[in-house]
C-alpha positions as CSV (number, residue, x, y, z in Angstrom):
1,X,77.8,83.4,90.0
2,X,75.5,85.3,92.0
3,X,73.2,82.9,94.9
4,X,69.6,84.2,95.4
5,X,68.4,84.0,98.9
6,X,66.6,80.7,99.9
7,X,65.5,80.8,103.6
8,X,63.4,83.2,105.2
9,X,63.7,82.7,108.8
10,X,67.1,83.0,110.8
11,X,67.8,81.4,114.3
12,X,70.3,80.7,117.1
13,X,70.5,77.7,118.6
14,X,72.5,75.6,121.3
15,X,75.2,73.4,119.6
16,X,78.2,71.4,120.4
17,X,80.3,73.9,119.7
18,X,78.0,76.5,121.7
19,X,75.7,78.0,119.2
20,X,74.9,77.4,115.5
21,X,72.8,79.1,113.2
22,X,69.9,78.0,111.4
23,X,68.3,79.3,108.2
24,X,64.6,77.7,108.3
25,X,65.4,74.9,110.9
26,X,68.7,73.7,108.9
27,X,72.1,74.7,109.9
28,X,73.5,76.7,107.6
29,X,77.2,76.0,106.6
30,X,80.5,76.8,105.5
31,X,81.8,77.0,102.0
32,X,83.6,73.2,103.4
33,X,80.1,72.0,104.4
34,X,80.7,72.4,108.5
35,X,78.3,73.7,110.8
36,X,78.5,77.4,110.6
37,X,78.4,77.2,114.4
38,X,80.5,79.4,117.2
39,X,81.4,79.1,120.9
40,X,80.8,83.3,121.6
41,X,77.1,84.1,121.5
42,X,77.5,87.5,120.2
43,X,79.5,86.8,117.4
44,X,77.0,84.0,116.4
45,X,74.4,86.4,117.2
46,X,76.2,88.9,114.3
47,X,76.2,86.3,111.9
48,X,72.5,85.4,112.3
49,X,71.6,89.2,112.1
50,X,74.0,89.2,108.5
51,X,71.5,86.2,106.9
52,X,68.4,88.0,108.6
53,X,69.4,91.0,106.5
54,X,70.7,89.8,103.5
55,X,68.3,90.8,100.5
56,X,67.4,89.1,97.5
57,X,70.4,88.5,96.2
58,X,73.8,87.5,98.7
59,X,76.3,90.0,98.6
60,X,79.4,88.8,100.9
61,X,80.9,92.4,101.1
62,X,77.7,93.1,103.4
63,X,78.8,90.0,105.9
64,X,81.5,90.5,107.2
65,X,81.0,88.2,110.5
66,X,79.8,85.6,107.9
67,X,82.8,85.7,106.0
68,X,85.3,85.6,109.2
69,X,83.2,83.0,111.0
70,X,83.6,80.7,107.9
71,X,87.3,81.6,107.5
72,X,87.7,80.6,111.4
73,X,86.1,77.7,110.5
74,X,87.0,76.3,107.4
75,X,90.7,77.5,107.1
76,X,92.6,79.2,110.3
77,X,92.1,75.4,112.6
78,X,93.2,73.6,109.7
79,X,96.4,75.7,108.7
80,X,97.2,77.0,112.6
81,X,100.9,76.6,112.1
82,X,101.4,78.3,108.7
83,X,98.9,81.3,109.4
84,X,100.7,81.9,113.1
85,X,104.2,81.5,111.1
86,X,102.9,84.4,108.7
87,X,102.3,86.8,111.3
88,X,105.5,86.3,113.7
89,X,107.3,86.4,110.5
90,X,107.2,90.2,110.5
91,X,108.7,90.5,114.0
92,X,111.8,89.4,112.1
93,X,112.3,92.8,110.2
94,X,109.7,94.6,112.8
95,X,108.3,98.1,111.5
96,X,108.9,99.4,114.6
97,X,112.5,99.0,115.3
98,X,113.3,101.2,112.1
99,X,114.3,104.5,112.6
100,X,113.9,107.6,110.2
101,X,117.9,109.2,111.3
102,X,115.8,112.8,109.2
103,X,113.9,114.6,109.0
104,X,114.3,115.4,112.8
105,X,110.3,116.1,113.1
106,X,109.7,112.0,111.9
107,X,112.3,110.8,114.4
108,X,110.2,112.5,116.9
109,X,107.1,111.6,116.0
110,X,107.9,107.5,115.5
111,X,109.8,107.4,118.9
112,X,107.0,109.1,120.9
113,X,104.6,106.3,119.1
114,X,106.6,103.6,119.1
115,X,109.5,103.3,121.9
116,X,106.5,102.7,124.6
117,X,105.1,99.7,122.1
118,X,108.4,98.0,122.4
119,X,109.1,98.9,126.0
120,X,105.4,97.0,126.2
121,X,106.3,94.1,123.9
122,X,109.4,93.6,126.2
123,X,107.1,93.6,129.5
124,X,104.4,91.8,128.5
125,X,106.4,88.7,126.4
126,X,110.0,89.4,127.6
127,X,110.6,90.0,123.9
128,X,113.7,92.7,123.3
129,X,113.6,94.2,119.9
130,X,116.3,95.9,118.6
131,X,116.0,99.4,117.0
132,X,118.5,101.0,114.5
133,X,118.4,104.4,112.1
134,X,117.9,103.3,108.2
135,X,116.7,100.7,106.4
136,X,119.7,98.2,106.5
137,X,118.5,94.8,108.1
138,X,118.4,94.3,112.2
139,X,119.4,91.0,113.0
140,X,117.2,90.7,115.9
141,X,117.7,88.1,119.0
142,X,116.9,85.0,118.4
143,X,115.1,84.7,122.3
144,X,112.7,87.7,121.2
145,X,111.7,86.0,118.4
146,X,110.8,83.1,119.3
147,X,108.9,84.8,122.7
148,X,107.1,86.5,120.1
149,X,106.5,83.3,117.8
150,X,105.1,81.8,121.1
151,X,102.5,84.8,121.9
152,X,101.2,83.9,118.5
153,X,100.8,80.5,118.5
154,X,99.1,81.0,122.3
155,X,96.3,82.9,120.1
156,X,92.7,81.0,119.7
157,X,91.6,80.4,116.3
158,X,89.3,83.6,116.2
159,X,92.0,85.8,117.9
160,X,94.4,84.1,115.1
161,X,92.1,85.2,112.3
162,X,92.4,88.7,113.8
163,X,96.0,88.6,113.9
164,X,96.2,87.4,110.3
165,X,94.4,90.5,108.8
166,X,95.8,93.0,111.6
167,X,99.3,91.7,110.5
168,X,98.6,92.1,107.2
169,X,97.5,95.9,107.2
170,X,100.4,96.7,110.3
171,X,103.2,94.9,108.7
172,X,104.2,94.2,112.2
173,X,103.7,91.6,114.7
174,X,104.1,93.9,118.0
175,X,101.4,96.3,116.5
176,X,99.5,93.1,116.2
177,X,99.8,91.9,119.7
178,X,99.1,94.8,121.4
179,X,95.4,95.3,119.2
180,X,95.0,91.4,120.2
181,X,95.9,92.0,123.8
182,X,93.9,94.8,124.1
183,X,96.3,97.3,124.6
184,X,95.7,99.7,122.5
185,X,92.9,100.6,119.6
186,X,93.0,98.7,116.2
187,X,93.0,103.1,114.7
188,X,95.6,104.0,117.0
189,X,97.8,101.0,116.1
190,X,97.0,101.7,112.0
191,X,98.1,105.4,112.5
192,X,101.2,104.5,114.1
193,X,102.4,102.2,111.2
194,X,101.4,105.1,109.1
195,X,103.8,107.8,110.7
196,X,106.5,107.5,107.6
197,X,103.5,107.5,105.4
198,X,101.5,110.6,107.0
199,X,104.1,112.8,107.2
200,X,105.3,112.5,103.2
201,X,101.5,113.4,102.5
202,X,101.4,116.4,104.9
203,X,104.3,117.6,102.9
204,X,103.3,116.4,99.5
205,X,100.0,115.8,99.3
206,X,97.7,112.3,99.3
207,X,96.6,111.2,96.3
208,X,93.8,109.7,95.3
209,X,94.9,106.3,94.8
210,X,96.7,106.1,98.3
211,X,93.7,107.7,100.0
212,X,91.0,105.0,98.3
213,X,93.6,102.3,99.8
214,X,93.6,104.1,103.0
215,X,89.8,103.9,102.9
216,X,89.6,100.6,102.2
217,X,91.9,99.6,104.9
218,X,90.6,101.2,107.6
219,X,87.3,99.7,106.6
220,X,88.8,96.1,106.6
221,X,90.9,97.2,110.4
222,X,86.9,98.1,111.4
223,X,85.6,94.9,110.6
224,X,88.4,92.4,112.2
225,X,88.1,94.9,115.5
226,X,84.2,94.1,115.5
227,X,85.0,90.5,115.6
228,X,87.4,91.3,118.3
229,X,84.9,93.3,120.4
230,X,82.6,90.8,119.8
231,X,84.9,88.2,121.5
232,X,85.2,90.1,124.9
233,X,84.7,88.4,127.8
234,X,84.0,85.1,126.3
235,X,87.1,83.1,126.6
C-alpha cells in the first residue's frame, strides 16, 4: 500500500535522546511508534533532509537513513544478542582463513589481501585465526572466537546495524571489524571478499545476473558506510 505525503515542513530538534525529528511540529516515528529520534546530529540531520525530499508519494528505497535509523531503533536494541551472535557467527568458518592451494595467481592474490587482515585481527583483538588450503572445515580456537564475539558485542547499536548488513554482504566477521573500526574502506573490504569471485569472471566472463547482484550490493555497502561516516566523531 502506497502512503501519500502528509507534512510539509521538516525539523530538528533537541530530545532526550539528542535530536528528534519533526514533520509539522509532531515527532515523526518508527514503524513501532518510538520517537524517530538520534543521539548523532548528522545522521538526524540525514534523516530530516530524506522527509524534506520525499515527493508525493513515499518511496523507502529513496531513504536510506530513514530506514536504518528506524531499524536501530525499532529492532537492533531490542534483539542485541541474536543480531551480534549472527555476525560473530561467521568468524567460525571465516572467509579469510580459506586458501585457494590453485591456481597459483589466486593464492597470491588472497594472501597479499588477506594475511595483513588477520595479522590485524590478531593485533587489534588478540584473535588468532587459523588458515588452511581447501574447503574442508577449520576448527578454529576457541580463545579467538570468543575475542571476536566480544569486539562484537562491544559495538553500539548503530555500529551493530552496520555490522549486520556489512556481515551479511562480507560473509566474514574480520572484514566486518576492520570497516567498523575504521581500518580500512567498506569497497576495499567488498573487493577483497570478492578475490575467488573476480578472478573466475576475468577468466570466464560476468554475467548479467552476477553483475546486477554486484550492483546492487555495492549500492547497499554505500549506504551502511554513509551511516558509518555519518557517525564519526560522535561517540
Amino acid at each position: 500500500m502506497s502512503v501519500r505525503r502528509f507534512w510539509t515542513n521538516v525539523a530538528v530538534t533537541p530530545h532526550a535522546d539528542g535530536f528528534q525529528i519533526l514533520l509539522d511540529g509532531k515527532a515523526a516515528l518508527t514503524p513501532a511508534r518510538a520517537p524517530l529520534a538520534t543521539r548523532h546530529l548528522r545522521l538526524a540531520e540525514a534523516v530530516a533532509a530524506e522527509w524534506a525530499a520525499a515527493g508525493e508519494i513515499i518511496d523507502p528505497r529513496m531513504m536510506p537513513m530513514t530506514g536504518f535509523l528506524n531499524a536501530i531503533i525499532d529492532r537492533v536494541g531490542p534483539n542485541r544478542a541474536a543480531l551480534a551472535g549472527d555476525v560473530a557467527r561467521y568468524a567460525e568458518h571465516e572467509l579469510l582463513c580459506y586458501r585457494a592451494a590453485y591456481p597459483a595467481e589466486l593464492a597470491r592474490r588472497q594472501a597479499l589481501a588477506w594475511d595483513p587482515l588477520l595479522r590485524w585481527c590478531g593485533d587489534t583483538f588478540g584473535a588468532v585465526l587459523l588458515s588452511a588450503e581447501g574447503v574442508l572445515s577449520i576448527q578454529q580456537p576457541s580463545d579467538a572466537i570468543a575475542r571476536i564475539s566480544a569486539a562484537v558485542n562491544a559495538l553500539d547499536d548503530y555500529r551493530l546495524a552496520v555490522a549486520v548488513k556489512l556481515a551479511g554482504l562480507y560473509k566474514s566477521t574480520v572484514l566486518t571489524l576492520a570497516v567498523v573500526h575504521g581500518h580500512c574502506e567498506g569497497s576495499e573490504a567488498y573487493d577483497a571478499s570478492r578475490i575467488e569471485e573476480d578472478y573466475q569472471a576475468e577468466q570466464w566472463g560476468l554475467d548479467a545476473e552476477a553483475a546486477r547482484r554486484v550492483a546492487r550490493e555495492r549500492s547497499d555497502l554505500a549506504e551502511a558506510c554513509r551511516l558509518l561516516s555519518l557517525l564519526d566523531g560522535e561517540g
